[in-house]
C-alpha positions in Angstrom: 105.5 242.5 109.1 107.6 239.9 110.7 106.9 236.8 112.2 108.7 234.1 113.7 111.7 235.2 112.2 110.9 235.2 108.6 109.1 238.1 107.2 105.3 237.4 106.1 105.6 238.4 102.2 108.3 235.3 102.2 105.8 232.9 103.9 103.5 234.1 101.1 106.3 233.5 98.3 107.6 230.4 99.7 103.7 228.8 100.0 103.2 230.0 96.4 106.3 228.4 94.7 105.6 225.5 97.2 101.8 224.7 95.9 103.3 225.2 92.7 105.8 222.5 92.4 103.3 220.3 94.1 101.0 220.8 91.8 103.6 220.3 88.5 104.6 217.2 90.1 100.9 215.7 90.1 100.0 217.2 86.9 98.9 214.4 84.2 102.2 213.7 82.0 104.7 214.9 84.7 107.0 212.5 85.9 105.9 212.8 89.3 102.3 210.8 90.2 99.2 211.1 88.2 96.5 212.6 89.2 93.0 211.4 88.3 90.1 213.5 87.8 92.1 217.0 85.2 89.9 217.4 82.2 91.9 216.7 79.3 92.2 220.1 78.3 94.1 220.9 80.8 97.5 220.9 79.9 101.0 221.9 80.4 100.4 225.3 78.7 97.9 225.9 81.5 100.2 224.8 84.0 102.7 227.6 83.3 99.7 230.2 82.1 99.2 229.5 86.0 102.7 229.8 86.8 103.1 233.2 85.3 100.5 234.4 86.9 101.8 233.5 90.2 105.2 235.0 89.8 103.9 238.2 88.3 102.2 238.5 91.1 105.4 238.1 93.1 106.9 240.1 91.6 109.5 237.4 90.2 109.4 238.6 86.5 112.4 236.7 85.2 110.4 233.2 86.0 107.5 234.6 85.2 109.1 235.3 81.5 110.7 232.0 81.3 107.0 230.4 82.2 105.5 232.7 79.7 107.7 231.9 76.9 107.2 228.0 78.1 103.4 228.7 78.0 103.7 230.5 74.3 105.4 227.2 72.7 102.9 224.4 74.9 99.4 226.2 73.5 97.6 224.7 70.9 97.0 227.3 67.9 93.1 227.7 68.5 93.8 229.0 71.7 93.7 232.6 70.3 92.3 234.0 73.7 94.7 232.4 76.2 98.2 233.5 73.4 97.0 237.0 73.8 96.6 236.9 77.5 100.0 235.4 77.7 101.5 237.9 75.3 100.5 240.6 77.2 102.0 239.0 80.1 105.4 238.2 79.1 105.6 242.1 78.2 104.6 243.3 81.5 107.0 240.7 82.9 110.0 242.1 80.5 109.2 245.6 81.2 109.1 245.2 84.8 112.6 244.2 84.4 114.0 246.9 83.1 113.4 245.6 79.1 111.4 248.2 77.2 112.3 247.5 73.7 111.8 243.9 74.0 108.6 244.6 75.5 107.1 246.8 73.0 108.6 244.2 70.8 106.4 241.6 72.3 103.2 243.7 72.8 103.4 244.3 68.9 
């Protein structure tokens, strides 16, 4: 549907990459301003969990990947649950880009 001269689904994508960097830039550690209040286990592996998940839903797989792989080195190796999740991810994210070795590579 359009509106105003810009199609909705970019509004949509634009808002979400948008709240995105606003919300890196105020994350605790970032170089932008801290922001009180974040538990402490929040951290930049759950930034880009959240990432991924965004541009999945997109449909942006190649930053969704990157994000994944970002995610996969920041979490902590307790964090069992969460790797698995992400895993599974970063193979729907490589499949949907045309990548099925390197997603069945990734899923096993």
């Amino acid at each position: 549907m359009h509106c105003n001269g810009v199609w909705r689904d970019d509004i949509g994508r634009i808002s979400a990459i948008r709240a995105y960097r606003d919300e890196e830039a105020t994350w605790p550690g970032s170089r932008g301003n801290r922001t009180l209040g974040y538990p402490t286990f929040y951290d930049q592996a759950e930034l880009d969990s959240l990432a991924l998940s965004a541009h999945l839903a997109l449909g942006d797989y190649s930053t969704a990947e990157y994000h994944a792989h970002r995610c996969l080195s920041a979490l902590r190796p307790h964090i069992v649950r969460s790797r698995a999740i992400t895993t599974t991810r970063l193979a729907h994210a490589q499949l949907a880009q045309g990548d099925p070795d390197a997603a069945t590579a990734t899923a096993m």
